[in-house]
C-alpha positions as CSV (number, residue, x, y, z in Angstrom):
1,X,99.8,114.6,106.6
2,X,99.1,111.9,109.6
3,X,101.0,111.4,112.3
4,X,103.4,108.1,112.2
5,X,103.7,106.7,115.2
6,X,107.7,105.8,116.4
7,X,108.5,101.8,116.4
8,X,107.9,101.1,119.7
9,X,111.8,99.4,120.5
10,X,112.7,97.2,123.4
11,X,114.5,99.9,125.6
12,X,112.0,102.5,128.0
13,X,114.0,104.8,127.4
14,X,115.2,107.0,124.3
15,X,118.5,109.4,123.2
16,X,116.8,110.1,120.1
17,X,113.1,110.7,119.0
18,X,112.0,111.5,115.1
19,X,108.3,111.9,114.4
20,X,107.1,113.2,110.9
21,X,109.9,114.1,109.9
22,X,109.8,115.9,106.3
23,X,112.0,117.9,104.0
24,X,110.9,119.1,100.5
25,X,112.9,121.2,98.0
26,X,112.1,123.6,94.9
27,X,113.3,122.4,92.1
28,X,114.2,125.0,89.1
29,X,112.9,123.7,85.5
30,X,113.9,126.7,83.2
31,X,113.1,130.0,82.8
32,X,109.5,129.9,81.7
33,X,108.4,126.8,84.2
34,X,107.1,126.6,87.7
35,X,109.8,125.1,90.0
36,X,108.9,121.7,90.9
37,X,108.6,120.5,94.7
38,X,110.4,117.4,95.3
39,X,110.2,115.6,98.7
40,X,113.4,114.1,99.4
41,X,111.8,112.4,103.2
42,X,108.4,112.0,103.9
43,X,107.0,111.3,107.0
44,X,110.2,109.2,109.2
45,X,109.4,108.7,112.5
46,X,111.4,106.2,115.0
47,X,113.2,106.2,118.6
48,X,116.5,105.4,119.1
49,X,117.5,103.4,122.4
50,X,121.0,104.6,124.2
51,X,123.8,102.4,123.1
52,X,121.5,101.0,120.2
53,X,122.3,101.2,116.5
54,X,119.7,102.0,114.1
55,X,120.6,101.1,110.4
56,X,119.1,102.9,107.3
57,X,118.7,101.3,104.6
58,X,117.7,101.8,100.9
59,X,118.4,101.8,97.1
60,X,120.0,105.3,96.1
61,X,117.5,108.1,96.1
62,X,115.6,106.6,99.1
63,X,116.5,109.8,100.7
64,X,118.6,108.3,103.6
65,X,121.2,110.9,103.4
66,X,118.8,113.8,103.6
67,X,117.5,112.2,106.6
68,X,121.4,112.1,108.3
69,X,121.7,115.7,107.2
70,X,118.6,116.4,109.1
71,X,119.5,114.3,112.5
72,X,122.9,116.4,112.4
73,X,121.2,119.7,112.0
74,X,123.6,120.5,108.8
75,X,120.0,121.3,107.7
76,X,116.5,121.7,109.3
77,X,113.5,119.5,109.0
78,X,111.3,121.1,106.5
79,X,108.1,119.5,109.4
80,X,108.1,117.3,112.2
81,X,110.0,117.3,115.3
82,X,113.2,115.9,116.4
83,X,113.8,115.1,120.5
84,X,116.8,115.0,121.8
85,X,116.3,114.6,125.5
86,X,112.6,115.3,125.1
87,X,113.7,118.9,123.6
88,X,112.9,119.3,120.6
89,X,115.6,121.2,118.7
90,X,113.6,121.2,114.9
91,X,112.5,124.7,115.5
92,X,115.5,125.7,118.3
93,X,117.5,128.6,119.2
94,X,121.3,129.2,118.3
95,X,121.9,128.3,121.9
96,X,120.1,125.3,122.2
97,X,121.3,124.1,118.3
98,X,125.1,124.3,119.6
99,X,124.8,122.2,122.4
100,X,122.7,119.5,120.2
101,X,125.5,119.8,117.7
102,X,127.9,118.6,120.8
103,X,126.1,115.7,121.4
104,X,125.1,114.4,118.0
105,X,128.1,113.7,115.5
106,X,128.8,112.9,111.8
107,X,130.7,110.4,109.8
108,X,130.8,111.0,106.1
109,X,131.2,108.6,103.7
110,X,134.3,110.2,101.9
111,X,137.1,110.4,105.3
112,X,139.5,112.4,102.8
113,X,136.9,114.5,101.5
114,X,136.1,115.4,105.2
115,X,139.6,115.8,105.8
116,X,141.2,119.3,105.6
117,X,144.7,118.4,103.7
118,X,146.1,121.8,105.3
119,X,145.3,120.8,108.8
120,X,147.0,118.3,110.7
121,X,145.0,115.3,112.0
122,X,146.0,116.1,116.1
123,X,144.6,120.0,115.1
124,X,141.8,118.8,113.2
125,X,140.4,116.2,116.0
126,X,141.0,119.1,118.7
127,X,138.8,121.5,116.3
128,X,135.3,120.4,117.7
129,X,137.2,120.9,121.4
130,X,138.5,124.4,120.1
131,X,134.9,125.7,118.4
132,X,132.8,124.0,121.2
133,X,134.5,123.5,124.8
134,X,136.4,126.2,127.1
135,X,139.6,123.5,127.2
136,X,143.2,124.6,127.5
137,X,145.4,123.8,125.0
138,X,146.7,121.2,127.1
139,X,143.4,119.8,127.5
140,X,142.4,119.6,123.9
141,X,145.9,118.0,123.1
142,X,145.4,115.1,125.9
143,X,141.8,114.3,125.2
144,X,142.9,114.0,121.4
145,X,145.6,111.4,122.1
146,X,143.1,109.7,123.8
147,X,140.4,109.5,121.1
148,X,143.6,108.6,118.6
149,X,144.6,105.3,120.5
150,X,140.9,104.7,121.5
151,X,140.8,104.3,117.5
152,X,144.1,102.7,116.9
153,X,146.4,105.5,116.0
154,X,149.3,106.1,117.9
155,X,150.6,109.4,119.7
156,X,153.0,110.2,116.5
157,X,150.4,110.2,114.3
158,X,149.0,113.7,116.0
159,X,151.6,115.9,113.7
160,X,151.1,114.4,110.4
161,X,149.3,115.3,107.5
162,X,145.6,113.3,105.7
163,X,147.5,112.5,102.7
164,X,150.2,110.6,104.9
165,X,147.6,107.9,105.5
166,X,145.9,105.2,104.3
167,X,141.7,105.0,103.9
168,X,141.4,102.8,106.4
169,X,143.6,105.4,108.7
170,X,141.8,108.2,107.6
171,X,138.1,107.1,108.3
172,X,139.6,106.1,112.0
173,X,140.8,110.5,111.9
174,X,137.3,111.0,111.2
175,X,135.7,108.7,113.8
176,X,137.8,110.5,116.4
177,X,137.2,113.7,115.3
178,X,133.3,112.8,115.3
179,X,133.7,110.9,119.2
180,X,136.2,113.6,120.9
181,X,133.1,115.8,122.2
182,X,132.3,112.5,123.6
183,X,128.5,112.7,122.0
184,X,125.7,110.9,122.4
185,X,124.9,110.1,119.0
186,X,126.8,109.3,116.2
187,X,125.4,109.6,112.3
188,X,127.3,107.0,110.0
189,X,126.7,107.8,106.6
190,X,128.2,104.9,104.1
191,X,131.1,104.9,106.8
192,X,132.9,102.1,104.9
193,X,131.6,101.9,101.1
194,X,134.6,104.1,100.4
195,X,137.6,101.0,101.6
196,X,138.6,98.2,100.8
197,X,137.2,95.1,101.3
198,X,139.7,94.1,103.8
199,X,139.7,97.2,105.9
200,X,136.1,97.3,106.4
201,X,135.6,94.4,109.2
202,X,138.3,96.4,110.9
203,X,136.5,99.5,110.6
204,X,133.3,98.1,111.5
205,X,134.5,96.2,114.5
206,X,136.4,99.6,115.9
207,X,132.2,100.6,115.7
208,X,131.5,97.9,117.7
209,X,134.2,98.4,120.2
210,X,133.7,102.2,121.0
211,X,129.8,101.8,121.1
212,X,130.4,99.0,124.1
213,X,133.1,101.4,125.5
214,X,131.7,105.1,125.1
215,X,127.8,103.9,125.3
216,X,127.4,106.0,122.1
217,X,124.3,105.2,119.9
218,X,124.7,104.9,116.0
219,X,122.4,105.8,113.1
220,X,124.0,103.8,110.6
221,X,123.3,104.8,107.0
222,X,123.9,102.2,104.4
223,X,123.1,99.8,101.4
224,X,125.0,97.5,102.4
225,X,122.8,94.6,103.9
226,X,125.7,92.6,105.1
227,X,127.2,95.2,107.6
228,X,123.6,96.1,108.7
229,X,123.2,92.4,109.6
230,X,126.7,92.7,111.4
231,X,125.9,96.4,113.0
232,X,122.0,97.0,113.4
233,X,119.5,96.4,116.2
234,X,116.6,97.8,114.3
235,X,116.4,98.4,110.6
236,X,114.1,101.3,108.9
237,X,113.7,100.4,105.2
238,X,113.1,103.7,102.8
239,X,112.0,104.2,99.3
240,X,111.1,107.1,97.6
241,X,111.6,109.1,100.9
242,X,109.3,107.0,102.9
243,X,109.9,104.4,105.8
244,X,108.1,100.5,104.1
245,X,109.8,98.6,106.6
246,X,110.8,99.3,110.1
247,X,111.4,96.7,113.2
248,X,114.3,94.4,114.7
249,X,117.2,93.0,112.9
250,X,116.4,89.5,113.0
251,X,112.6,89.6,112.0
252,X,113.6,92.3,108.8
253,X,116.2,89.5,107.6
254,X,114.6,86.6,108.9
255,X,110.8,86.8,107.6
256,X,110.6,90.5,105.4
257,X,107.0,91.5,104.9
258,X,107.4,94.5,102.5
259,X,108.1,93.1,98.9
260,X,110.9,95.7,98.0
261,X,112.2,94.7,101.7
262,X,112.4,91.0,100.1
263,X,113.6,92.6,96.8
264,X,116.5,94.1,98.6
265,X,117.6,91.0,101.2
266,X,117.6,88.8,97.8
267,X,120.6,90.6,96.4
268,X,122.9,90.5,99.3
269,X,125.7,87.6,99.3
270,X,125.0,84.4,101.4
271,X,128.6,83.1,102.9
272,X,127.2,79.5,102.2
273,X,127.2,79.0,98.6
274,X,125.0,75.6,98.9
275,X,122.5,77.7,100.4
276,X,119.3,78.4,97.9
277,X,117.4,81.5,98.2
278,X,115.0,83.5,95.7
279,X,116.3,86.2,93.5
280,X,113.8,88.9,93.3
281,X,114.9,91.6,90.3
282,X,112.8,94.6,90.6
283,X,111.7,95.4,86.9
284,X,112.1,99.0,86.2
285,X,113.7,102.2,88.1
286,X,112.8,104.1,91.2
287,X,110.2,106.7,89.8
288,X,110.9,110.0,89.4
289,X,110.7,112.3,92.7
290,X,109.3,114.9,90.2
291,X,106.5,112.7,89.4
292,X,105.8,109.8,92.4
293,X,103.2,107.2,91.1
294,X,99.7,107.6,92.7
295,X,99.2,105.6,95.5
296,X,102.0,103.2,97.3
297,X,105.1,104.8,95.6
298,X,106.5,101.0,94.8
299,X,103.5,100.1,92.9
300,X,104.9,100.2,89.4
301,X,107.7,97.9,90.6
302,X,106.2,95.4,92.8
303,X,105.4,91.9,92.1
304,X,102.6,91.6,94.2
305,X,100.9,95.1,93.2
306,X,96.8,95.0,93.2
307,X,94.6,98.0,92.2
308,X,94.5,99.2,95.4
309,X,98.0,99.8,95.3
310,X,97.9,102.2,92.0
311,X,95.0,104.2,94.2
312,X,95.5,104.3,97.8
313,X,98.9,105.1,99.9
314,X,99.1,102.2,102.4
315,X,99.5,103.3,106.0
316,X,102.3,101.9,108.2
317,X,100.9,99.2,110.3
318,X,101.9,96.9,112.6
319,X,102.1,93.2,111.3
320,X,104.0,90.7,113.2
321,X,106.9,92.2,114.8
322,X,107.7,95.1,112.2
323,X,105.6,98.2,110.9
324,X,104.8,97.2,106.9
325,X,103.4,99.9,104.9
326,X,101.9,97.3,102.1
327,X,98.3,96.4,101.4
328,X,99.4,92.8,100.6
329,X,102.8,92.3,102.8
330,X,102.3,88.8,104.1
C-alpha cells in the first residue's frame, strides 16, 4: 500500500497525526465458504491542528465510524500509525493506551444509549475521574459541577436520573462526561442526528463555545453538510473507506473537485430558496465492500467516469487547494 501523505493544514503544529490508517475484517459466509475480507478504512491519513475541528464526512458505509472507533482506541488500527504528541500509540503499551484514552474522548451519536439508566448523571460524569485520576471524592464531585454548568446544567441536576431528561439534556450529560478529564481531543460521532431540529443549533453552538473556552480539538463525524459548514475547518470526504476529498472548508463547499464531493454538496438545503444550484443524483448504490469495483471505487457511479477509471485507482493529489483522488476532478 503507498504511503498518503497528511493534508498539509495552516497550523505548524499538530495534537493529532493519522497516516495509513487501515482496518480490515473477516467476514463469515457459511459453513463451506472462505471468510471474506472486507476493508471498512483504507488508507486515511490527515493532521489535526490544536483547537481545530476536522469534519468527516460521507454517505453511510463510507466507513467514518470505524475510523472514530479507531482515533478513540475502542479498537486498534488494523496498519498505519496514529501520533498523539509524536507518540505513536497504534502499536502501544497498556500504560501508554490509558493515558491516550485521557486525552482523546468520545461522543456517540445515541446520548441515551451511552447513558447508564442505573447510574446517576453527577456519578456517571465523575466515572472517567474515578477509573482514570487519583481525585478525592470531593474533587471528583467539584470538577463535575463544573463541567455540568460549563454545559448548561445546573448543580441539582447532579442527583437525577438519564430518563429524567430531555435529548437535548442528555447529549449535554454526555459532552461533560467526554470534557471532564479535560482532553485534548474530542471524537463527535453524529453528535446531533439523534435531536430535534430545534435543539441542534443549541447543541452545536455549546461545541463552539467549549472548543473557544477549553482549546479542545474536535473530529466531527457526520452527513450532515449543513453543520459541517457551521462546525469544520477542514473537511476529509470518504467513500468506500477511502479519503476523495480532503482540504479547507470554504474551498470543499465553495469549488468541489471530486464528483461524488459535488454529488454530496448538491443535496444539502440552501437557506435562500431563489438560489439555483445543480442537483447531481448519483445513479445506483455504494458497491459492495465484499466486492469493490476495479479501479477508483466510484467509478460505477460517476458521471464523469473514463476507462481509466474502471482500470486504475487514482492517487490522492494535490489540485488547487484540496487533495482530489479523481483522474478527471476539475
Amino acid at each position: 500500500m503507498n504511503e498518503i501523505a497528511p493534508f498539509e493544514s495552516k497550523a505548524a503544529d499538530s495534537v493529532m497525526e493519522a497516516v495509513n490508517l487501515a482496518q480490515s475484517y473477516a467476514v463469515a459466509r457459511g459453513m463451506f465458504a472462505k471468510p471474506a475480507t472486507v476493508k471498512a478504512v483504507n488508507g486515511i491519513s490527515f493532521r489535526l491542528a490544536p483547537r481545530s475541528t476536522l469534519a468527516i464526512v460521507g454517505e453511510s458505509g463510507s466507513g467514518k465510524s470505524t475510523l472514530a472507533r479507531m482515533l478513540t482506541m475502542i479498537e486498534r488500527p488494523g496498519t498505519g500509525s496514529l501520533l498523539l504528541d509524536d507518540v505513536d500509540v497504534a502499536d502501544a503499551d497498556k500504560a501508554t493506551l490509558r493515558r491516550y484514552r485521557g486525552e482523546v474522548q468520545m461522543v456517540f451519536q445515541n446520548p441515551y444509549g451511552s447513558l447508564n439508566p442505573r447510574q446517576t448523571v453527577g456519578k456517571a460524569i465523575e466515572e472517567p475521574l474515578l477509573v482514570n485520576t487519583n481525585l478525592s471524592a470531593a474533587e471528583r464531585h467539584a470538577r463535575a459541577v463544573d463541567m455540568m454548568a460549563r454545559v448548561g446544567l445546573r448543580p441539582e441536576h447532579h442527583g437525577r436520573y438519564p430518563h429524567m431528561f430531555s435529548g437535548g439534556q442528555r447529549q449535554r450529560i454526555a459532552i461533560a462526561r467526554a470534557l471532564v478529564l479535560r482532553p485534548k481531543i474530542l471524537v463527535l460521532d453524529e453528535p446531533v442526528s439523534a435531536l430535534d431540529v430545534s435543539v441542534r443549533a443549541q447543541v452545536l453552538n455549546l461545541l463552539v463555545e467549549l472548543q473557544q473556552g477549553l482549546g479542545v480539538a474536535y473530529v466531527f463525524v457526520s452527513h450532515d453538510l449543513g453543520v459541517v459548514r457551521h462546525m469544520a475547518d477542514e473537511v476529509l470526504v470518504m467513500y468506500l473507506g477511502r479519503a476523495v476529498e480532503h482540504g479547507p472548508r470554504d474551498a470543499i463547499f465553495d469549488a468541489p473537485r471530486h464528483p461524488y464531493t459535488r454529488a454530496l454538496l448538491s443535496a444539502t438545503p440552501m437557506a435562500d430558496p431563489e438560489a439555483k444550484k445543480e442537483r447531481i443524483v448519483l445513479e445506483g448504490e455504494l458497491p459492495s465492500p465484499f466486492n469493490p469495483p476495479k479501479g477508483c471505487p466510484f467509478n460505477p457511479r460517476c458521471p464523469l467516469v473514463v476507462e481509466r477509471c474502471r482500470q486504475e485507482m487514482p492517487p490522492l493529489e494535490r489540485k488547487g487547494e484540496q487533495l482530489v483522488a479523481c483522474w478527471v476532478a476539475q
